[in-house]
Kinemage of the C-alpha trace (Angstrom):
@kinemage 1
@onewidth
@group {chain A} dominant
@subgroup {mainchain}
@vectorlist {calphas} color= white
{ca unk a 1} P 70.498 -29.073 31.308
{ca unk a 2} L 68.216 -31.281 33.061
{ca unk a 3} L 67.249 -35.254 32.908
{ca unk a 4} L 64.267 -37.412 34.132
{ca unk a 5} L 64.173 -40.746 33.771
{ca unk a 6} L 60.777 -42.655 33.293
{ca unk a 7} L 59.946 -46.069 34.403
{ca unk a 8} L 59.535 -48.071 31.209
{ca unk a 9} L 56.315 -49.863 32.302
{ca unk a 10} L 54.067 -46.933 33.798
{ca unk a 11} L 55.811 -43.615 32.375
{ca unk a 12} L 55.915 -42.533 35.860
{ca unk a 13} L 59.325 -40.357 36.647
{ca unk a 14} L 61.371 -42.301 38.867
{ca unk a 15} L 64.703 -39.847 39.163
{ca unk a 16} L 65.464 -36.366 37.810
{ca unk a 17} L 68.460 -33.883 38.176
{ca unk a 18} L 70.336 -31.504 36.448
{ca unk a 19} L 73.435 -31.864 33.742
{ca unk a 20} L 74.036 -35.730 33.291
{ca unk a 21} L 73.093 -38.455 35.228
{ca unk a 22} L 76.039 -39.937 37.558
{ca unk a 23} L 77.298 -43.665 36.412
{ca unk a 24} L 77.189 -45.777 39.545
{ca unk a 25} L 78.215 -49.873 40.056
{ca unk a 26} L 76.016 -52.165 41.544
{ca unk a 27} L 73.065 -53.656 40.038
{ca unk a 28} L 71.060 -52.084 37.746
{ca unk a 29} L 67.592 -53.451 38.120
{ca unk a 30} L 65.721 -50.991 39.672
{ca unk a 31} L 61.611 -51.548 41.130
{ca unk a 32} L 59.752 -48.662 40.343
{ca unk a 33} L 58.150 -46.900 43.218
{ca unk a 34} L 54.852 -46.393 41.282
{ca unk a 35} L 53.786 -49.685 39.940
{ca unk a 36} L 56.319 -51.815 41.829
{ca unk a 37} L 57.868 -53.000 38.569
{ca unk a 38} L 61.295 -54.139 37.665
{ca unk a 39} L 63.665 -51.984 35.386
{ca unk a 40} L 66.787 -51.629 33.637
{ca unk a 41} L 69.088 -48.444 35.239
{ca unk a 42} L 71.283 -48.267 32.449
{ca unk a 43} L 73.364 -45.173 34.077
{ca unk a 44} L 74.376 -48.316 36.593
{ca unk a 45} L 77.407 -50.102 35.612
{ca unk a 46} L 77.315 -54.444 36.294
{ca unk a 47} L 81.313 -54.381 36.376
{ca unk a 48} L 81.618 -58.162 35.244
{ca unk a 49} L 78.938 -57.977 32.948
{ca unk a 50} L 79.363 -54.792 31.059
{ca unk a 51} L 81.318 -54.625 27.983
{ca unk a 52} L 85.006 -52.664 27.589
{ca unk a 53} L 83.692 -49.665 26.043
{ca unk a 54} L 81.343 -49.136 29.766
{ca unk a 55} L 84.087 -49.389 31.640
{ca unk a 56} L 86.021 -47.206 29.789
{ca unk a 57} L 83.036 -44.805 29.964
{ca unk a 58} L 82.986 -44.971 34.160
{ca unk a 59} L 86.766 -43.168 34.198
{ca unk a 60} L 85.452 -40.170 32.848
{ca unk a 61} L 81.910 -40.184 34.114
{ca unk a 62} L 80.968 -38.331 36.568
{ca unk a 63} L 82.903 -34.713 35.885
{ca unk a 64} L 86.162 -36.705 36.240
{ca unk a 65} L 86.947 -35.602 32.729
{ca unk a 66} L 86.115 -31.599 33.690
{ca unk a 67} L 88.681 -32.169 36.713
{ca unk a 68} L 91.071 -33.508 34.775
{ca unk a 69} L 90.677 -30.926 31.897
{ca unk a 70} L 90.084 -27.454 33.860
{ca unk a 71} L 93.361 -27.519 35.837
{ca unk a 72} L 95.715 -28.607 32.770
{ca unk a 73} L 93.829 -25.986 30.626
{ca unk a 74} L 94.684 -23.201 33.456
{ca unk a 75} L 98.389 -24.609 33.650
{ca unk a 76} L 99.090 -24.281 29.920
{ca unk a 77} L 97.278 -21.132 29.977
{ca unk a 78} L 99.503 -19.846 33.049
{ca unk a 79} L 102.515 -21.391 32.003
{ca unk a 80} L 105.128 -19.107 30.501
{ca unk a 81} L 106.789 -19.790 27.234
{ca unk a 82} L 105.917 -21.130 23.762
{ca unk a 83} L 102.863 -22.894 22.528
{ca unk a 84} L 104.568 -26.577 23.108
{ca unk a 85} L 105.823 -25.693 26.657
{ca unk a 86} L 102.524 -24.827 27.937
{ca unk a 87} L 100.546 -27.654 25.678
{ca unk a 88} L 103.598 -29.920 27.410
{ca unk a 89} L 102.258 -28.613 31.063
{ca unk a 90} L 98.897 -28.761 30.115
{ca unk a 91} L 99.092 -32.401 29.221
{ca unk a 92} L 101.444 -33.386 32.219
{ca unk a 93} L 98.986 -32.140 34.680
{ca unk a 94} L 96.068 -33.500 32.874
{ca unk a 95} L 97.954 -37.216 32.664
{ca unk a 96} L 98.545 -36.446 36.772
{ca unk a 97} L 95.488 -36.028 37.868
{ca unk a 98} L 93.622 -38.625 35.335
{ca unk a 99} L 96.005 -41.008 36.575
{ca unk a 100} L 95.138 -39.850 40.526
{ca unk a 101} L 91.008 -39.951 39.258
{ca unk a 102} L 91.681 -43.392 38.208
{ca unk a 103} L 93.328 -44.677 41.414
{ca unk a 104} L 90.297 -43.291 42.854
{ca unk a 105} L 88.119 -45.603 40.236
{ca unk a 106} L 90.688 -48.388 40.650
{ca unk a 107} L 89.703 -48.509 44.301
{ca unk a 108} L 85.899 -48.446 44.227
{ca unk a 109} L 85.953 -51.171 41.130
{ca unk a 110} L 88.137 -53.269 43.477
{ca unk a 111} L 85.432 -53.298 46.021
{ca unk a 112} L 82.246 -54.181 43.260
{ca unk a 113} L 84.285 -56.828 41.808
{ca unk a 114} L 83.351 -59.540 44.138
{ca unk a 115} L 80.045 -58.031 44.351
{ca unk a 116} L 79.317 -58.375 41.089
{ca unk a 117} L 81.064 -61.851 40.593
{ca unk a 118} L 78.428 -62.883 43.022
{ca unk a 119} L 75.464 -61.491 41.365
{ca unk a 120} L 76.174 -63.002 38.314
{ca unk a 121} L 75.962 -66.541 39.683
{ca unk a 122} L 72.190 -66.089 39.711
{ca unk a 123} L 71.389 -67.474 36.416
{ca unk a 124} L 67.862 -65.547 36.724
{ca unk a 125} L 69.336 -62.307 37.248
{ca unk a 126} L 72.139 -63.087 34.122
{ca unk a 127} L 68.420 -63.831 32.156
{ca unk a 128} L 66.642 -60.680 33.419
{ca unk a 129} L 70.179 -58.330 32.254
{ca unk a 130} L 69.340 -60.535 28.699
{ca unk a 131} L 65.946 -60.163 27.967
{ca unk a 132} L 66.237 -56.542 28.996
{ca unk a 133} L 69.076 -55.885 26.305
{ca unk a 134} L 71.823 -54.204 28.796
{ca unk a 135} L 74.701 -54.201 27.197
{ca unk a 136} L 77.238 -57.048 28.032
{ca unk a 137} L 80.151 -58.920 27.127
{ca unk a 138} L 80.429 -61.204 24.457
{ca unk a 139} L 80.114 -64.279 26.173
{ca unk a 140} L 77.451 -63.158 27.829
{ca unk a 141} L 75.054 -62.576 24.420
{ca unk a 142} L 72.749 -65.181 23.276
């Protein structure tokens, strides 16, 4: 599976890859390279701005779900035993390394906090992230 993402203004291709796009944090206006126009990235996560269900979204983005699910589906496979035993292994080891993947998250969201806190003092930008409909919290919506 492949993607491509167009720039909304000239329908010129901006990025492209194959399976899904990665979700990153930081800000997600974007100037397209083509006609030098401002747009929405909305695989880019604004951590103070975006709404639970985003967040929630950036633990298993990024195949952190598939390395959380391939190992505990080989353990209960591999594990000796009845069907509960090796569902029981297969969800300790997937609860062990989801909680390891989201130290991992823990740490990089620790270090866009401020980042973002800061962005979102510029009332224009708060505006722009509006009038573009990007999903945010409920304080945050007109």
């Amino acid at each position: 599976m492949t993607y491509r993402k167009k720039c909304p203004h000239c329908k010129c291709m901006v990025e492209n890859g194959h399976g899904e796009p990665f979700k990153h944090l930081g800000n997600p206006i974007k100037i397209c390279p083509h006609c030098h126009r401002s747009y929405i990235d909305m695989d880019v996560i604004e951590w103070e701005y975006s709404p639970i269900y985003r967040k929630i979204s950036y633990y298993f983005a990024n195949n952190r779900i598939w390395i959380c699910l391939m190992p505990s589906m080989l353990v209960g496979a591999l594990t000796p035993g009845t069907i509960q035993i090796s569902l029981l292994f297969a969800f300790l080891t997937f609860a062990f390394i989801f909680f390891l993947c989201s130290l991992y998250v823990k740490v990089k969201i620790k270090k866009e906090i401020p980042q973002s806190q800061k962005r979102l003092q510029n009332k224009d930008y708060v505006r722009f992230l509006q009038n573009s409909e990007y999903p945010a919290k409920k304080h945050y919506i007109k």
